[in-house]
Backbone as CSV, one residue per row, in Angstrom:
resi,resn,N_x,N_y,N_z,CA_x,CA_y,CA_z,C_x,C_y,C_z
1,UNK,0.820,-1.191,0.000,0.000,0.000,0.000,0.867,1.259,0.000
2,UNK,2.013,1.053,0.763,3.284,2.412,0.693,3.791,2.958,-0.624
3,UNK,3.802,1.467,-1.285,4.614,1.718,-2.584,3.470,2.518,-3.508
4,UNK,2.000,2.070,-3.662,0.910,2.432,-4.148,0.921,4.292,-4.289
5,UNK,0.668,4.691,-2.398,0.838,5.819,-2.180,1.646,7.103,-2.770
6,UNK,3.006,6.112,-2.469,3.921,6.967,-3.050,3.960,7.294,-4.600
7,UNK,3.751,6.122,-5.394,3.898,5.809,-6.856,2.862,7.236,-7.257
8,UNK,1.342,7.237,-6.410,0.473,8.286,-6.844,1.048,9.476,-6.477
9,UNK,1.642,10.028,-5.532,2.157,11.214,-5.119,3.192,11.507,-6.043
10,UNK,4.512,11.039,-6.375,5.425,11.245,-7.312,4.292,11.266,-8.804
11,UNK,4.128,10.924,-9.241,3.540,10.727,-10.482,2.530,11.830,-10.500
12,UNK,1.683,12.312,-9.663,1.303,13.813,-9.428,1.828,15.104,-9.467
13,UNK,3.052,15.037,-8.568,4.260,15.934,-8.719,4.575,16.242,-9.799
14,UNK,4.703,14.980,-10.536,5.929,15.393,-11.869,4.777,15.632,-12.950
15,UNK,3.606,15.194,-12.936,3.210,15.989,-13.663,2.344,17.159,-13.632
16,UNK,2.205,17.904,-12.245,2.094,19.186,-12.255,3.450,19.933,-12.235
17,UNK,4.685,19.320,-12.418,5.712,19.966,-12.784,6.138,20.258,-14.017
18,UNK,5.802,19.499,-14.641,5.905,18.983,-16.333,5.473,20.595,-17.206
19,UNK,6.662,21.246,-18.079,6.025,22.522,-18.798,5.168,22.272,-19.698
20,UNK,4.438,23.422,-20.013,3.136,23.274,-21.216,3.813,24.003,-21.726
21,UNK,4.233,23.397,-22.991,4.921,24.237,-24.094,3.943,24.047,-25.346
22,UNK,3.773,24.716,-26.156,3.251,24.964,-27.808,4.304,25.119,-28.939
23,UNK,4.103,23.843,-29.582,5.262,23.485,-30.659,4.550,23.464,-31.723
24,UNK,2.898,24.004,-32.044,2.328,23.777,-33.299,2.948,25.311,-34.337
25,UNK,2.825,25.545,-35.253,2.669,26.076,-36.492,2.484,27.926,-36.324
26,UNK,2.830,28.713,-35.973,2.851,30.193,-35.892,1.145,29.575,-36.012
27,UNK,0.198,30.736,-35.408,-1.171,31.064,-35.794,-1.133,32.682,-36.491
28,UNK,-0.365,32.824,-37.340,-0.190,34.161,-38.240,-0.169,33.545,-39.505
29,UNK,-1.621,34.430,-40.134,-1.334,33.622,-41.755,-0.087,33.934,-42.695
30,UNK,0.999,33.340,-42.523,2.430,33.569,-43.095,2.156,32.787,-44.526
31,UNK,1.157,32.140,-44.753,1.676,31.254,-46.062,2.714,29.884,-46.045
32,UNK,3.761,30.001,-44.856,4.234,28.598,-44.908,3.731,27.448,-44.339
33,UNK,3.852,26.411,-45.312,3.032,25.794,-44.632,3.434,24.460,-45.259
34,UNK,3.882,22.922,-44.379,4.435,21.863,-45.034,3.805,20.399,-44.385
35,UNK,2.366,20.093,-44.688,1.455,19.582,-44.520,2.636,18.164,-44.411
36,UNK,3.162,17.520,-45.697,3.321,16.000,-44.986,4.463,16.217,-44.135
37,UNK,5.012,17.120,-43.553,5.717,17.073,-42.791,5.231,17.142,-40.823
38,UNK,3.950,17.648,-41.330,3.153,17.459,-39.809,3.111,16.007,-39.583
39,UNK,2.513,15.415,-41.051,2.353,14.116,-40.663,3.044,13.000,-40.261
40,UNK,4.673,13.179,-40.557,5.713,12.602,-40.414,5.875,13.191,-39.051
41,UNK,5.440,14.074,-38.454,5.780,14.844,-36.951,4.723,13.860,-35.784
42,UNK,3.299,13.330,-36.401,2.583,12.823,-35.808,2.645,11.257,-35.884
43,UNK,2.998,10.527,-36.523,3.770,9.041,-36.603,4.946,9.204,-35.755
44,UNK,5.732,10.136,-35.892,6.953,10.195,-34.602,6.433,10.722,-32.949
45,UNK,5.396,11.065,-33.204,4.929,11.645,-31.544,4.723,9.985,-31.432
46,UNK,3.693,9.141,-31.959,2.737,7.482,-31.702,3.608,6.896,-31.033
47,UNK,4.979,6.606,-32.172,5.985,6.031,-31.897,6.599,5.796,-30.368
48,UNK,6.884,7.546,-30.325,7.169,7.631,-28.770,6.535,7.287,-27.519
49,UNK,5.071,7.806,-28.410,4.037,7.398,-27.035,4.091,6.018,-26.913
50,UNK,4.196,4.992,-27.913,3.944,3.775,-28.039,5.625,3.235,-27.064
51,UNK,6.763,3.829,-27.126,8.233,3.405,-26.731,7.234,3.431,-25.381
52,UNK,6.751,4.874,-25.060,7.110,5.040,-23.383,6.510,4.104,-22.631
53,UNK,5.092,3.531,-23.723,4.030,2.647,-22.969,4.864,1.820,-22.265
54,UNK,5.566,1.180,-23.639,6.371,-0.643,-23.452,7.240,-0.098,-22.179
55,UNK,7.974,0.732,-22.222,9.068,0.762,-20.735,8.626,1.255,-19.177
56,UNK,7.272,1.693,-19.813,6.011,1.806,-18.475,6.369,0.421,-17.742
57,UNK,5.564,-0.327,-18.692,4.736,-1.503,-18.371,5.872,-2.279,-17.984
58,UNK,7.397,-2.511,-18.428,8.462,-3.230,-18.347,8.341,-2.558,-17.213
59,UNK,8.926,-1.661,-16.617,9.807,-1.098,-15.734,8.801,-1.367,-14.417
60,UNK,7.217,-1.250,-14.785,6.178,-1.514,-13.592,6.440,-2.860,-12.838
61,UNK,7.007,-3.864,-13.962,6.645,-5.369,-13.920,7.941,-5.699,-12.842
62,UNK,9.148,-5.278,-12.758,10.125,-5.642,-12.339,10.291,-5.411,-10.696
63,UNK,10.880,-6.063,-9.973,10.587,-7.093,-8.461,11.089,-5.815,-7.662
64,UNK,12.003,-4.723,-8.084,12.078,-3.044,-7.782,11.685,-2.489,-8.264
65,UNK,10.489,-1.821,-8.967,10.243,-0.751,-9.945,11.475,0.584,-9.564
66,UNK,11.701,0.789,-10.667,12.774,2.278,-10.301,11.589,3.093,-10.780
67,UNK,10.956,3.614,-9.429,9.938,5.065,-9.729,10.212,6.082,-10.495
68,UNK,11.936,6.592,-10.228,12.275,7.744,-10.811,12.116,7.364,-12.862
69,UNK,12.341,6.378,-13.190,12.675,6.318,-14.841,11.174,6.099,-14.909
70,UNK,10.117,5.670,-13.968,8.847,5.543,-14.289,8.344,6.890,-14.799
71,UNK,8.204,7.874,-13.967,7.924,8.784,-13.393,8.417,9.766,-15.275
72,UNK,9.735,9.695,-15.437,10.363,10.033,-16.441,9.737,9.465,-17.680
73,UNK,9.445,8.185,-17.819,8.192,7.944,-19.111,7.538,8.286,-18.916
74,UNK,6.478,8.371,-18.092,4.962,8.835,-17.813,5.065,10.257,-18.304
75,UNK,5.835,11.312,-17.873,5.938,12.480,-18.567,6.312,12.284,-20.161
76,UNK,7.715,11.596,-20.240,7.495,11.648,-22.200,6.680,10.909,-22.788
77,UNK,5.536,10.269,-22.133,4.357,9.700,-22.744,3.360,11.245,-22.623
78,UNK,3.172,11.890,-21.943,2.196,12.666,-21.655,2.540,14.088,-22.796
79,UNK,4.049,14.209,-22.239,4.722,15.406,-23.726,4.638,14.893,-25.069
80,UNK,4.471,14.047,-25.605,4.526,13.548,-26.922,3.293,13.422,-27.178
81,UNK,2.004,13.279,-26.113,0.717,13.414,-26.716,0.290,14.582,-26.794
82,UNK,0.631,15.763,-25.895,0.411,17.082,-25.639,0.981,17.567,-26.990
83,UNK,1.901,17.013,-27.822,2.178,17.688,-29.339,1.937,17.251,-29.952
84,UNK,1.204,15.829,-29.792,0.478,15.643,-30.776,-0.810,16.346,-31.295
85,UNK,-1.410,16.534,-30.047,-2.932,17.331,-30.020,-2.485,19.003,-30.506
86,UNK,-1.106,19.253,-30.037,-0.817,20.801,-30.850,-1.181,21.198,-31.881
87,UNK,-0.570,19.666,-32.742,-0.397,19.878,-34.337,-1.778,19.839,-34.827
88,UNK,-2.285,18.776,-33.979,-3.957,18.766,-34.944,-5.058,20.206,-34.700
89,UNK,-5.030,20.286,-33.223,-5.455,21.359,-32.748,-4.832,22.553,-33.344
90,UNK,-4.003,22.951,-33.268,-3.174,24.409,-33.711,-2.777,24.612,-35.028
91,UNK,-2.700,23.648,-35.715,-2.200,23.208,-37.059,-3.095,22.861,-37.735
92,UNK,-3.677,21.592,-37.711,-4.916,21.271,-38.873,-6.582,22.404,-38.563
93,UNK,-6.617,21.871,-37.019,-7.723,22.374,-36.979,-8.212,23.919,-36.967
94,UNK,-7.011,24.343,-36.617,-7.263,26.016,-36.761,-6.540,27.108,-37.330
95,UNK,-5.783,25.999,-38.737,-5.418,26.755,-39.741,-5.442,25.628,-41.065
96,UNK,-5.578,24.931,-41.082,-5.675,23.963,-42.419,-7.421,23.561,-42.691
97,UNK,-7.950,23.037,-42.024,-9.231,22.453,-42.160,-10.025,23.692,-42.127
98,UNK,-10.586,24.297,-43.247,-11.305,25.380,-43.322,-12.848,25.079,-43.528
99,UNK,-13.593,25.793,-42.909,-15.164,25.036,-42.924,-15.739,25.131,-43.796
100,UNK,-16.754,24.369,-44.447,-16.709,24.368,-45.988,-18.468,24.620,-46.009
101,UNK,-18.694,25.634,-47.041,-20.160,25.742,-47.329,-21.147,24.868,-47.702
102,UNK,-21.553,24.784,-46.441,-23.007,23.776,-46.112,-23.575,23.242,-47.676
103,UNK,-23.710,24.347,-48.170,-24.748,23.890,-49.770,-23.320,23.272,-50.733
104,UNK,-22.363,23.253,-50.831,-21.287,22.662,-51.353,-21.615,21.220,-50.921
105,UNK,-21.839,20.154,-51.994,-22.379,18.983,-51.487,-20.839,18.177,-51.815
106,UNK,-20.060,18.484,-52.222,-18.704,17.973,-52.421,-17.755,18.186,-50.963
107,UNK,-17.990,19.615,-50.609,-16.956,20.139,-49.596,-17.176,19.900,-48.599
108,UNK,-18.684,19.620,-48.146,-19.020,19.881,-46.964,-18.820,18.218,-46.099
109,UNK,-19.378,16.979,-46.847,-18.713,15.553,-46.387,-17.003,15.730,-46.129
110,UNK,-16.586,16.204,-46.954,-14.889,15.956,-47.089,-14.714,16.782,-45.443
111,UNK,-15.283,18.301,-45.246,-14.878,18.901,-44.120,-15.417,18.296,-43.095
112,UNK,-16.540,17.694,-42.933,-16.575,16.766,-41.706,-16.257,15.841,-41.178
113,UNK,-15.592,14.635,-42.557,-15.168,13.696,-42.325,-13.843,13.946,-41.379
114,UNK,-13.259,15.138,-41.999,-11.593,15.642,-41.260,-11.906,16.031,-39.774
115,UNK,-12.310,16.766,-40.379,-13.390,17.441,-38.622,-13.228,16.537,-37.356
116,UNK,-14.233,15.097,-38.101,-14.704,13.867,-36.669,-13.372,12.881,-36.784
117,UNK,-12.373,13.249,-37.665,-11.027,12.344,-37.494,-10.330,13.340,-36.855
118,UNK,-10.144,14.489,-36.575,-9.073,15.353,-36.096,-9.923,15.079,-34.725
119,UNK,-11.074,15.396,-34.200,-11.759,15.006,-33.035,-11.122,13.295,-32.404
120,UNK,-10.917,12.566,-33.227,-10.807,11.607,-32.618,-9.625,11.435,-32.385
121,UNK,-8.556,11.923,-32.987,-7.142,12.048,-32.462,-6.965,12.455,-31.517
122,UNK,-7.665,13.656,-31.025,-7.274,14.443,-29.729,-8.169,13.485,-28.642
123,UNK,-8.610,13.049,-28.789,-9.554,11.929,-27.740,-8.927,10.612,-28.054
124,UNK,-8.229,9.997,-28.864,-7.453,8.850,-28.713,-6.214,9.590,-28.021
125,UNK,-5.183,10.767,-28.229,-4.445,11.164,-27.693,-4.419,11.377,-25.961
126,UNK,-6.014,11.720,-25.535,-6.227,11.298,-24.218,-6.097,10.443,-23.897
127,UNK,-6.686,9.614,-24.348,-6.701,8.276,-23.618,-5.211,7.539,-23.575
128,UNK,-4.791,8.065,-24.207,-2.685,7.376,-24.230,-2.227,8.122,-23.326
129,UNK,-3.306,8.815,-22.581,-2.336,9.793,-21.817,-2.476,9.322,-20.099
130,UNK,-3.892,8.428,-20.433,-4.439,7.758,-18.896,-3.950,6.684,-18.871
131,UNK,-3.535,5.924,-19.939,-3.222,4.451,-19.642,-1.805,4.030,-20.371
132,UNK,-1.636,3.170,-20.051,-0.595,2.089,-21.087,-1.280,1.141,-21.979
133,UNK,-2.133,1.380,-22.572,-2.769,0.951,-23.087,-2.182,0.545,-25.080
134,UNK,-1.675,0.032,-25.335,-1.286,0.151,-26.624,-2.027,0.096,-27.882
135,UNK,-3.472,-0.180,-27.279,-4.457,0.019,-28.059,-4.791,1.589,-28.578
136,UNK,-4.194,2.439,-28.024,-4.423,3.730,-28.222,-3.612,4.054,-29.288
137,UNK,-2.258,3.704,-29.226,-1.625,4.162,-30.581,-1.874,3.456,-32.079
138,UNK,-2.365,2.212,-31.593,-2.937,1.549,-32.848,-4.011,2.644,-33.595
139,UNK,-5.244,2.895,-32.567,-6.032,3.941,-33.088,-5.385,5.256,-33.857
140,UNK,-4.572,5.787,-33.356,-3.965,7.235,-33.365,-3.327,7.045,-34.685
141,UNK,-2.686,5.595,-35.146,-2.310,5.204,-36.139,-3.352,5.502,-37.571
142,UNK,-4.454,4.495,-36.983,-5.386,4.348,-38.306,-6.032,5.721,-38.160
143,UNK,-6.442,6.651,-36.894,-6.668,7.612,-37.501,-6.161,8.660,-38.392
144,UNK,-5.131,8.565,-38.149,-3.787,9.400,-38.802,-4.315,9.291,-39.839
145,UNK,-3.666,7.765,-40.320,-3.487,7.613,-41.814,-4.678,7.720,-42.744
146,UNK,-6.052,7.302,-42.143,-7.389,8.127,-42.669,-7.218,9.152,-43.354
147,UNK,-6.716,9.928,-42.316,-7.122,11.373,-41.652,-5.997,12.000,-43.254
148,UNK,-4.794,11.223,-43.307,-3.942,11.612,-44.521,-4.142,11.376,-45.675
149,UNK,-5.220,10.445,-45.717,-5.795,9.711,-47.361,-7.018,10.874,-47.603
150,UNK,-7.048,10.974,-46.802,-8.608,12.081,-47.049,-7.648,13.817,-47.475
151,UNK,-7.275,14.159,-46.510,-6.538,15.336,-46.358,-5.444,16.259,-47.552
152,UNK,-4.678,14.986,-47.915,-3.700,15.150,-48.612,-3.828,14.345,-50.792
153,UNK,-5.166,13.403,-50.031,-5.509,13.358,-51.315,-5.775,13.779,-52.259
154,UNK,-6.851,14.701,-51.966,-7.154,15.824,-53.026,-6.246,17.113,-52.863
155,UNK,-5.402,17.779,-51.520,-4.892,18.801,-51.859,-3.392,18.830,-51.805
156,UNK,-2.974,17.680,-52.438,-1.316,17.503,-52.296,-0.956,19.218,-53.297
157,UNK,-0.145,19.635,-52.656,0.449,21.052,-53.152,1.866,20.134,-53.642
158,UNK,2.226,20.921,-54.601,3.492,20.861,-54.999,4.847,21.921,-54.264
159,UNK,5.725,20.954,-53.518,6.567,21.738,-52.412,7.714,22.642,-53.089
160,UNK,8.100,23.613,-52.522,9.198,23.976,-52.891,10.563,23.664,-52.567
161,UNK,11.464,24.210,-53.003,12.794,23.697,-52.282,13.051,23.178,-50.905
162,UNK,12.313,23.755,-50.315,12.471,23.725,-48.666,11.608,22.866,-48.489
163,UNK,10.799,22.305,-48.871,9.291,21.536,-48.542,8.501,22.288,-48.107
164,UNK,8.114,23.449,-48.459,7.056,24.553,-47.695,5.943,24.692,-48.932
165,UNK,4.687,24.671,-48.967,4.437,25.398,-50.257,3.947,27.091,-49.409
166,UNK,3.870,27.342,-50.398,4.044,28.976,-50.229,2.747,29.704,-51.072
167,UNK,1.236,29.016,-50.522,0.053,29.232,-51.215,-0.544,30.288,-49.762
168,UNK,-0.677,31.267,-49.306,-1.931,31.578,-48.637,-3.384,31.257,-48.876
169,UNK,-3.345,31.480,-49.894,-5.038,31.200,-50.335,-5.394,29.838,-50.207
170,UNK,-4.339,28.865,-50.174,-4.691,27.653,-49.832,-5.183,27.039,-48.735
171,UNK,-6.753,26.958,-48.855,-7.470,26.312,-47.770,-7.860,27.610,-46.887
């Protein structure tokens, strides 16, 4: 019951210690803007979340748990979902996914479909954030990649040197 106690108290600590930082996308319409490169940013957040699960769950299982390296995943499980939800939140959802006119019978499925997949990222991203659950990144996975067949299908831009395209009017 000591070990219980404590495990909840440290693991409280560190993550009301833990900074809230914002790593999504300027919110100034600058025009740059390098869509599959978010997405390559959000397969590398899963990844991580998915590392920290496995060394959760290892490190829980063992006849000493070392609290402190626990304590230390549980936060880079929690920071790697917190940027994940940046990018969709700060990035897709409130500068890429533009809301599309209701009577547009083409635009308006395509913008909701993105809509209830960007919704479900940030709510599969919770839930990786309560558990070790590895079922969560599986989701976060297939939503992704949905979320990129839909997204990038119809508006693949052609990049420039840098991989930026350099459209404002786009979207």
């Amino acid at each position: 019951m000591k070990h219980a106690t404590f495990m909840l108290i440290a693991l409280s600590a560190a993550l009301l210690a833990a900074p809230s930082m914002a790593f999504a996308h300027c919110q100034i319409p600058c025009g740059i803007y390098n869509d599959p490169a978010r997405f390559v940013l959000l397969e590398e957040h899963v990844t991580t979340i998915e590392k920290s699960m496995a060394q959760i769950q290892a490190l829980a299982k063992e006849a000493t748990p070392n609290w402190n390296q626990i304590v230390r995943w549980v936060n880079n499980k929690e920071a790697h979902a917190d940027e994940l939800t940046e990018i969709v939140t700060f990035y897709f959802m409130a500068q890429r996914v533009k809301p599309a006119d209701p009577s547009n019978r083409a635009a308006q499925p395509k913008y909701l479909r993105e809509i209830t997949l960007l919704h479900q990222m940030v709510v599969a991203a919770m839930k990786a954030k309560q558990t070790t659950d590895l079922e969560h990144c599986a989701k976060l996975r297939e939503l992704i990649a949905k979320f990129k067949a839909s997204y990038l299908g119809e508006h693949a831009r052609p990049a420039t040197e840098h991989g930026h395209t350099h459209d404002p009017s786009h979207r």
